[in-house]
SELUM-38135 format. One record per residue (C-alpha): residue number from 1; z, y, x. Coordinates in Angstrom, 2 decimals. Example, Ala and Ser with C-alpha at 12.3 -4.5 7.8 and 13.67 -1.06 7.14 Angstrom:
REM SELUM-38135
R   i       Z       Y       X
R   1    7.80   -4.50   12.30
R   2    7.14   -1.06   13.67
REM end
This chain:
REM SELUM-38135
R   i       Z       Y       X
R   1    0.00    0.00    0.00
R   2   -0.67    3.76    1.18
R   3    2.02    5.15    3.15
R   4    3.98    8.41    2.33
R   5    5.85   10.89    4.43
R   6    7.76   13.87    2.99
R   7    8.77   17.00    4.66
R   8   11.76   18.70    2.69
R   9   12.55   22.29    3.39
R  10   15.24   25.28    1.97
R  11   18.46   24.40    0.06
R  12   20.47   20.76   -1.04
R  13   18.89   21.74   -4.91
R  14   15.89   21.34   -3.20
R  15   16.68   18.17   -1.59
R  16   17.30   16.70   -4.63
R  17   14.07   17.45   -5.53
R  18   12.45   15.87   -3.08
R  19   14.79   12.46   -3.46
R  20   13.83   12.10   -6.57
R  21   10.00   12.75   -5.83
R  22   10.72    9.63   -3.17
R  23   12.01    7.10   -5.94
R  24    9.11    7.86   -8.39
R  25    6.97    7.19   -4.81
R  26    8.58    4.50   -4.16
R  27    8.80    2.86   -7.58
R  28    5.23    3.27   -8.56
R  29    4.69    1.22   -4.99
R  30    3.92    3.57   -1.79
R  31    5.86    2.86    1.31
R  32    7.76    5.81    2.65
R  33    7.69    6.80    5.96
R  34    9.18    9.22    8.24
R  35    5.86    9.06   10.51
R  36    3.38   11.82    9.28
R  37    1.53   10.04   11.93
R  38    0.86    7.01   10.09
R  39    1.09    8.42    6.86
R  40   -1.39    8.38    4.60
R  41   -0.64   11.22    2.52
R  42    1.62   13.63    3.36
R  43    4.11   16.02    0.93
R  44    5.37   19.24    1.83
R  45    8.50   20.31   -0.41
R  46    8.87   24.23    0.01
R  47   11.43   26.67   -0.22
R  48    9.80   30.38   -1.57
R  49   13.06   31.82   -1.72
R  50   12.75   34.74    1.09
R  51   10.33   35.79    3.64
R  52   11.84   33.43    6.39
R  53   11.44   30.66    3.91
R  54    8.21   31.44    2.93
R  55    7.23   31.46    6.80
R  56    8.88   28.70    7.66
R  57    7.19   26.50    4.55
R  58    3.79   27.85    5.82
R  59    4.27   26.68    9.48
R  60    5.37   23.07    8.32
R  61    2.36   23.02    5.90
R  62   -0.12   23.88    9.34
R  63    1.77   21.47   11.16
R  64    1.32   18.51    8.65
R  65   -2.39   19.50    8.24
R  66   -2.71   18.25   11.89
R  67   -2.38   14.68   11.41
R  68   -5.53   15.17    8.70
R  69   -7.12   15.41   12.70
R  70   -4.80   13.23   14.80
R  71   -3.32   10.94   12.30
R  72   -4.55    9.04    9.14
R  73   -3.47   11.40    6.92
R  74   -6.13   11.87    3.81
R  75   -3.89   13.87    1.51
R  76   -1.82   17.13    2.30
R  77    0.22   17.90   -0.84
R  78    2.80   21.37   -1.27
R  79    5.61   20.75   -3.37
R  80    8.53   22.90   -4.08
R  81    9.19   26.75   -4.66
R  82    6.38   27.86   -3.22
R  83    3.95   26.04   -5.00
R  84    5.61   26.90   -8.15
R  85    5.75   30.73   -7.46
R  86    1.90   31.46   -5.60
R  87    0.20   27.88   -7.49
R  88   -3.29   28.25   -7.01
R  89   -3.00   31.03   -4.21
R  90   -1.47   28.00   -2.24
R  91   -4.29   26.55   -1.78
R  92   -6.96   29.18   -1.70
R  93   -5.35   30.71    0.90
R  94   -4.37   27.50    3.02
R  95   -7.53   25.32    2.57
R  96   -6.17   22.66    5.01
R  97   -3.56   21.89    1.59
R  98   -5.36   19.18   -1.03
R  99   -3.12   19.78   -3.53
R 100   -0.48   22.15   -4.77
R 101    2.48   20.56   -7.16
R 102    4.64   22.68   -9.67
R 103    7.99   21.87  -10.05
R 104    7.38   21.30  -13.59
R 105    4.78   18.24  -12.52
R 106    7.70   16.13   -9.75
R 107    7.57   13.60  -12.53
R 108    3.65   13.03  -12.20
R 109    4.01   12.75   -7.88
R 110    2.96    9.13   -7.94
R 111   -0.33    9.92  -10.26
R 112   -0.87   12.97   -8.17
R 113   -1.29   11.18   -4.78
R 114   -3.09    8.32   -6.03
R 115   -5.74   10.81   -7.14
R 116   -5.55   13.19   -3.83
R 117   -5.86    9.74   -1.94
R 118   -9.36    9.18   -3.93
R 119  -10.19   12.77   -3.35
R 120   -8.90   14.42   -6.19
R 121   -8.30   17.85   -5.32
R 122   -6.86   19.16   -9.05
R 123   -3.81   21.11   -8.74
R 124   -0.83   20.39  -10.98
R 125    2.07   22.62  -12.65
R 126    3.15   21.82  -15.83
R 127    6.48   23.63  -17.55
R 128    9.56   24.73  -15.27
R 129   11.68   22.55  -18.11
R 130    9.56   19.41  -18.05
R 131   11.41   18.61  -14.52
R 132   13.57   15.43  -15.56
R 133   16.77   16.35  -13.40
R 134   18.01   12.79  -14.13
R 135   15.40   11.17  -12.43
R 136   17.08    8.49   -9.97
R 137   16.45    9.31   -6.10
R 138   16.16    7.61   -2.88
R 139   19.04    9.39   -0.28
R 140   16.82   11.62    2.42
R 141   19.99   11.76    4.64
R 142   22.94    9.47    5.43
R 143   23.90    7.11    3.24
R 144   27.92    8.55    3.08
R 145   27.28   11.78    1.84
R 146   24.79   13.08   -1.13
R 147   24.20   16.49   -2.85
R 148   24.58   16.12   -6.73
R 149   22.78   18.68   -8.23
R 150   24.37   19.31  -11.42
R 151   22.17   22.09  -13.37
R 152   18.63   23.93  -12.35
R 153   17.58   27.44  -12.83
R 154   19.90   30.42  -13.43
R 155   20.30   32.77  -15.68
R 156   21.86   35.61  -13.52
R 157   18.90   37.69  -12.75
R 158   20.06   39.42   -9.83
R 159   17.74   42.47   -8.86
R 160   17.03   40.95   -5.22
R 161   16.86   37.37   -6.57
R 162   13.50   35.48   -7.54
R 163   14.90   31.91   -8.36
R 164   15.13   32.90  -12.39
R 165   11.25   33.89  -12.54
R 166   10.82   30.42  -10.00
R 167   13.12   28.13  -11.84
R 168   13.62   29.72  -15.44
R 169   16.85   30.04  -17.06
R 170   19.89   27.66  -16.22
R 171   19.30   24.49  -17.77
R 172   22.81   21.92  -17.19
R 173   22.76   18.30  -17.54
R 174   25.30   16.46  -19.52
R 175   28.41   15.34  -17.94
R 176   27.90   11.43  -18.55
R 177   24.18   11.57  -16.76
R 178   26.11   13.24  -13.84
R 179   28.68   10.69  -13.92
R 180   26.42    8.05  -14.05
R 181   24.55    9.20  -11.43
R 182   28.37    9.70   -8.92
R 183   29.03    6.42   -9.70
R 184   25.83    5.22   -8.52
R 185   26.08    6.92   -5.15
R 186   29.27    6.09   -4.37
R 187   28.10    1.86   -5.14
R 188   25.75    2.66   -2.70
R 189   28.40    4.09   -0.17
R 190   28.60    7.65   -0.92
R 191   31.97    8.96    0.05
R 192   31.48   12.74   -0.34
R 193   29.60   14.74   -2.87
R 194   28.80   18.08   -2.66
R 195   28.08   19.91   -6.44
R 196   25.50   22.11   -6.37
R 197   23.48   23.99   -8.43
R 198   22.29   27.67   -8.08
R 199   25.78   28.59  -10.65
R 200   28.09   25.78  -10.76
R 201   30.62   27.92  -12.39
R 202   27.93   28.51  -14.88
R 203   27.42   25.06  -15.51
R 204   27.86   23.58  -18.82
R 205   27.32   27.15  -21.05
R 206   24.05   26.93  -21.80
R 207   24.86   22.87  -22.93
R 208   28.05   23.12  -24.35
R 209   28.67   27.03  -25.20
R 210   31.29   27.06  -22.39
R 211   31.76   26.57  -18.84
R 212   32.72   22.76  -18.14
R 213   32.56   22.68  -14.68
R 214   36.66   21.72  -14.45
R 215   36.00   19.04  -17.20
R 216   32.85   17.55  -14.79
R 217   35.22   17.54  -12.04
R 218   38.05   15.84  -13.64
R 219   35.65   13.05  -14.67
R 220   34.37   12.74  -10.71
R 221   37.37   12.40   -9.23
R 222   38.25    9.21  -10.84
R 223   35.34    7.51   -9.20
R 224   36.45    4.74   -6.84
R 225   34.96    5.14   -3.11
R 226   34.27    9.03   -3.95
R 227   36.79   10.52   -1.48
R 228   35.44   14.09   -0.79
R 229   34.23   16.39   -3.73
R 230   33.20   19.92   -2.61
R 231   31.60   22.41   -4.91
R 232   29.05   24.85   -4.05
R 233   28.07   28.12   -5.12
R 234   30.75   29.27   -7.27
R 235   30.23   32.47   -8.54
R 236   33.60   35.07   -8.38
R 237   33.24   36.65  -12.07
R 238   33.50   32.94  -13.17
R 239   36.21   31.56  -10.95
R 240   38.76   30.68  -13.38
R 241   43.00   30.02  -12.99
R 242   41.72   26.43  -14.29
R 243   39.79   25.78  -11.48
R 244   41.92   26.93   -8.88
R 245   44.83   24.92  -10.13
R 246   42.92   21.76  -10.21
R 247   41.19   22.39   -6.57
R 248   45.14   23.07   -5.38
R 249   46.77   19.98   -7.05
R 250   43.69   17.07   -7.04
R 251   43.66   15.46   -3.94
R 252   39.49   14.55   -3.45
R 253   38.85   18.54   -4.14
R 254   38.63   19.77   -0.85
R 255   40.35   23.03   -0.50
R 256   36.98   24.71    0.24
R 257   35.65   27.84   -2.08
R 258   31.58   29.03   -1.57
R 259   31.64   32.39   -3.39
R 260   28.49   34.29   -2.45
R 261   29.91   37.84   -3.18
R 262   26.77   39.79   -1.55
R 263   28.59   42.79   -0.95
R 264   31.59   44.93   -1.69
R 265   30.27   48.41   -2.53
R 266   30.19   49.20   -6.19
R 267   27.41   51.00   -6.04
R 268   25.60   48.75   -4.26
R 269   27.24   45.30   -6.59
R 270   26.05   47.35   -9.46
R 271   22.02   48.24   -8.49
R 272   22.44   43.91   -7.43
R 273   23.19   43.24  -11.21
R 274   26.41   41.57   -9.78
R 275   29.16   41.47  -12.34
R 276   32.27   42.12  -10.08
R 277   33.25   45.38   -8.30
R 278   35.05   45.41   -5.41
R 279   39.10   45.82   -6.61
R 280   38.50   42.51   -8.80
R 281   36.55   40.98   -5.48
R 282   39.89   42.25   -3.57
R 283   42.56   40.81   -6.07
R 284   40.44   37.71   -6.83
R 285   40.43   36.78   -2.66
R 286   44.19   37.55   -2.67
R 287   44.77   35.37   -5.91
R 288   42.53   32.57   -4.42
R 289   44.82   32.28   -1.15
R 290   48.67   32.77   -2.93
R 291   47.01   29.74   -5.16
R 292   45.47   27.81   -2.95
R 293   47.12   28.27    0.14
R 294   44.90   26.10    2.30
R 295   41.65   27.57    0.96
R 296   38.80   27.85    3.23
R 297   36.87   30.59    2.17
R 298   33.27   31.09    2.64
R 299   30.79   33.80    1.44
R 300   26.99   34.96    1.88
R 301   26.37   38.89    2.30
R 302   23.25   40.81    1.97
R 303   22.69   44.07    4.65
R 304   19.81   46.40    4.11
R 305   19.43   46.34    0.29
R 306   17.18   49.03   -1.28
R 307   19.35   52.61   -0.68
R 308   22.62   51.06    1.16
R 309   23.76   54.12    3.11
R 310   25.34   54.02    6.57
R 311   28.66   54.79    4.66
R 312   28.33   51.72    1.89
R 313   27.43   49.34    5.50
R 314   30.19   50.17    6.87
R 315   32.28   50.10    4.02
R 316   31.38   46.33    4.17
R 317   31.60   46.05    7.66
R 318   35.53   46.47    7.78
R 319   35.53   44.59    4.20
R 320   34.41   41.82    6.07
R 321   36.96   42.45    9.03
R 322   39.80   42.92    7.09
R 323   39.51   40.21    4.64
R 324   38.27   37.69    7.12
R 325   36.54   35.03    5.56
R 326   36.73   31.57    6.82
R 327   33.25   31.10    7.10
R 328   30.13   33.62    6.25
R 329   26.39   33.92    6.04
R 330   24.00   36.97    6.11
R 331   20.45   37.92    5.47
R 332   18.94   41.13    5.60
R 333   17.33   42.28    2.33
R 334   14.29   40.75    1.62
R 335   12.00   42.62   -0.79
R 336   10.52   39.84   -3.19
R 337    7.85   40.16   -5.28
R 338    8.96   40.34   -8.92
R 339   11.93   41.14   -8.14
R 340   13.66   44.25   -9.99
R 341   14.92   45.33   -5.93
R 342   11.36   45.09   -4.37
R 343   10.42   48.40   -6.63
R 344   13.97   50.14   -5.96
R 345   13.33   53.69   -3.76
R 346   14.93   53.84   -0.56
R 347   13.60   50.77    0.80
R 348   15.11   49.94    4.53
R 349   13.31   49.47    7.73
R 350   14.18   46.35    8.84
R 351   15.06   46.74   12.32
R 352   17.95   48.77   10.38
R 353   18.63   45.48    8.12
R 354   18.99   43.03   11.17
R 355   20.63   45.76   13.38
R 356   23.23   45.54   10.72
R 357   23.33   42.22   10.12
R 358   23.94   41.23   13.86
R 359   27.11   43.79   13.31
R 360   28.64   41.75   10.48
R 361   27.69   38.75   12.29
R 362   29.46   39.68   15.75
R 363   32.82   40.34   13.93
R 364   32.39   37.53   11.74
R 365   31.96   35.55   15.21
R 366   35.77   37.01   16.72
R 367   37.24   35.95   13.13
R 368   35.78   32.82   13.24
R 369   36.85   32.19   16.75
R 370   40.59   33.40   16.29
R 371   40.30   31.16   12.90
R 372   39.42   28.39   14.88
R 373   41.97   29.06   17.69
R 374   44.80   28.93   15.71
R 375   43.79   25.25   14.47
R 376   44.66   24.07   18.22
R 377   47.50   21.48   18.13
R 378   47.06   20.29   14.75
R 379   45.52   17.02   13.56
R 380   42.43   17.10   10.82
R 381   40.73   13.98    8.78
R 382   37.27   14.21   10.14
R 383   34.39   12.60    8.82
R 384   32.62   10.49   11.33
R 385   28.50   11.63   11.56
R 386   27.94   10.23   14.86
R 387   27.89    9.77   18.54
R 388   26.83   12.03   21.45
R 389   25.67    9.93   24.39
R 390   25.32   12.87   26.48
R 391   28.63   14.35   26.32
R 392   29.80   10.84   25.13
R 393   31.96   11.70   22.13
R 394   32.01   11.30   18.64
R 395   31.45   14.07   15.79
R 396   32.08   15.14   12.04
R 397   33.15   17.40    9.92
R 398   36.48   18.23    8.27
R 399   37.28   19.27    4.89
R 400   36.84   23.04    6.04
R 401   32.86   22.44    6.92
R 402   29.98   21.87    4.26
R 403   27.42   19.68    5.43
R 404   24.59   21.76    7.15
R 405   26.31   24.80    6.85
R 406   29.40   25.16    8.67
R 407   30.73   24.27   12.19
R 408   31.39   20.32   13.63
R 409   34.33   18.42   14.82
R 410   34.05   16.77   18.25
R 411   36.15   14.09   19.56
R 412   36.88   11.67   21.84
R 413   37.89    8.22   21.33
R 414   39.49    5.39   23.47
R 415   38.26    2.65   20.75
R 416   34.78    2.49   18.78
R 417   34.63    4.46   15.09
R 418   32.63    3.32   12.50
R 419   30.01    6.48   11.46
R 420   30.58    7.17    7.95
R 421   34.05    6.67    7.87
R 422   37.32    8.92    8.65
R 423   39.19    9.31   11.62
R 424   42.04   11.83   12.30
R 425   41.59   13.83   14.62
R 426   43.87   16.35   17.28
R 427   42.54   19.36   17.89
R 428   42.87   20.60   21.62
R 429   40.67   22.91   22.25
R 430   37.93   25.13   20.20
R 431   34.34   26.58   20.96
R 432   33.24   29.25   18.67
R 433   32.27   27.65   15.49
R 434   33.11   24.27   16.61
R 435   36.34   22.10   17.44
R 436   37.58   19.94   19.83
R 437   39.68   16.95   19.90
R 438   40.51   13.35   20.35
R 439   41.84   10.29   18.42
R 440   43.22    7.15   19.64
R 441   43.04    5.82   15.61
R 442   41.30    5.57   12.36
R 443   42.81    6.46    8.87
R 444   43.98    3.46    7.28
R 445   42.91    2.69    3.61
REM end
């Protein structure tokens, strides 16, 4: 049977995507390969999110179209964001790309490269809603840990953000298909699950008339094997007393909180379409940690948006060093198409929106460093990801660190550790994001 590699790109929502795409593959009877050498047809799922991502998806999609000259590949199809949000301009302006895939068609994948194999060249979208999120999925990534993408689309219509026009509005799936789905991963030896979705403190309201994102998680933590749940993207203006109690007193929550926050300027929050100023943003942090003491907090900023004066920067420049997140991302402004923000006056030069950025960054960097410092001496459960023959120790990630995101813990060991399970871990010594440590034992069942 033909052979099929796939080439996922952007965020875990996306991933999911793309496992799912893999079991319909898979089931209908291609073989899956990671070799776009010796695959026959090759799929390129996209992120169209921001510039970067747009550049980045473009680059892989060049680089796959190689192997239509030094491989056996017949078929170059673009899945993904992208191809939803340019569709035909995809491939009228890459010709080297056979195919471009709405999100809307994922379900039809199977059809679609049987055709492109024949030389069928018909581009396919279909509606943003007809993508079946309960479609079963083949793990791109380890077999201990899996992204469970709980809702898609959003409904928040941020003036910067493009994902409502790309995905439509917020569209949750029940709490026993979720369930279902847990349970399946964690038969299959899934010990962590990360909840994701582009809201997950939205999730439920458009399914049930309320949020039931504490109701989800009450159900997933009485999965057997399932001993890490972390959830993603929770949004402050949602972040309930509820929540926070059961993160605090369940014991597979890990104390971890992602709560993009953008910036901390009203002004600024309010030209965003965010829903929280900054005193609620400052009593809402300061609630979080008297709750949850142990929190690890982590947010995602924005420098350079349309009209952000010196003054409003570095108003959030000493937000960010006083409150001192645990962990933090930033992007400069991107102006995207469609986008309420892309038409806003008072649009930035960039060298101003990275100059900034690198600011936030650099004192993010001496907060995260003192953060880390402080952990010296004490002893963390670590989950095992592998082995480092070069500087022959082992690695993971604790509770504090979201896979792909955040730092690694690295350890030595006097006896072998299984990957995929947990060890506990002393921490001796730190280096910037990252710690350092050793273990003479494993954590006993």
């Amino acid at each position: 049977m033909s052979k099929v590699s796939m080439v996922s790109l952007g965020c875990p929502k996306n991933q999911v995507d793309a496992e799912q795409m893999l079991y319909t593959l898979k089931n209908a009877g291609f073989t899956i390969t990671s070799s776009e050498a010796e695959a026959d047809a090759i799929i390129v799922n996209t992120c169209g999110f921001i510039e970067s991502a747009k550049a980045e998806a473009i680059e892989n999609i060049l680089e796959a179209a190689k192997y239509k000259k030094d491989g056996n590949c017949r078929a170059l199809i673009v899945t993904g964001c992208l191809a939803e949000r340019y569709r035909d301009d995809v491939t009228e302006e890459i010709p080297e790309v056979d195919v471009c895939v709405g999100i809307g068609a994922n379900g039809e994948i199977a059809d679609i490269v049987t055709s492109a194999l024949k030389g069928g060249r018909e581009n396919r979208y279909g509606e943003k809603y007809s993508l079946d999120l309960n479609t079963p999925r083949i793990l791109g990534g380890p077999r201990y840990t899996a992204y469970l993408k709980i809702a898609d689309g959003c409904d928040n219509c941020c003036t910067y953000c493009a994902i409502p026009k790309i995905r439509g509005r917020m569209r949750s799936r029940r709490i026993e298909d979720i369930v279902a789905e847990a349970k399946t991963l964690a038969a299959g030896g899934v010990k962590e699950l990360t909840v994701v979705a582009q809201d997950t403190t939205a999730y439920g309201e458009d399914l049930y008339g309320k949020g039931a994102l504490c109701e989800l998680l009450r159900e997933l933590v009485k999965i057997p094997g399932i001993e890490w749940i972390r959830t993603l993207y929770t949004y402050p203006e949602r972040i309930t007393d509820e929540f926070l109690f059961l993160l605090r007193d369940e014991e597979k929550l890990v104390k971890y909180i992602d709560m993009p926050i953008q910036h901390c300027n009203d002004r600024v929050l309010s030209r965003m379409n965010r829903k929280s100023n900054k005193a609620q943003l400052v009593s809402l942090i300061e609630h979080i940690r008297e709750t949850v003491p142990d929190v690890t907090l982590r947010t995602t900023l924005i420098t350079g948006f349309p009209g952000e004066t010196e003054e409003e920067f570095c108003e959030l420049h000493e937000f960010v060093k006083q409150t001192r997140f645990d962990r933090l991302g930033c992007f400069a402004y991107s102006a995207e198409e469609e986008t309420a923000a892309a038409n806003f006056p008072d649009q930035i030069a960039e060298q101003v929106k990275e100059d900034r950025l690198e600011l936030i960054m650099q004192s993010q960097n001496d907060i995260a460093c003192e953060k880390n410092a402080a952990k010296t001496g004490s002893t963390v459960k670590v989950l095992i990801e592998g082995y480092d023959d070069y500087i022959k120790c082992y690695f993971g990630r604790s509770a504090a660190d979201a896979p792909e995101i955040d730092g690694k813990v690295f350890f030595t060991a006097r006896k072998p550790h299984v990957i995929g399970e947990f060890a506990l871990v002393r921490i001796n010594d730190v280096l910037e994001y990252d710690l350092l440590g050793e273990t003479d034992y494993e954590l006993t069942e």
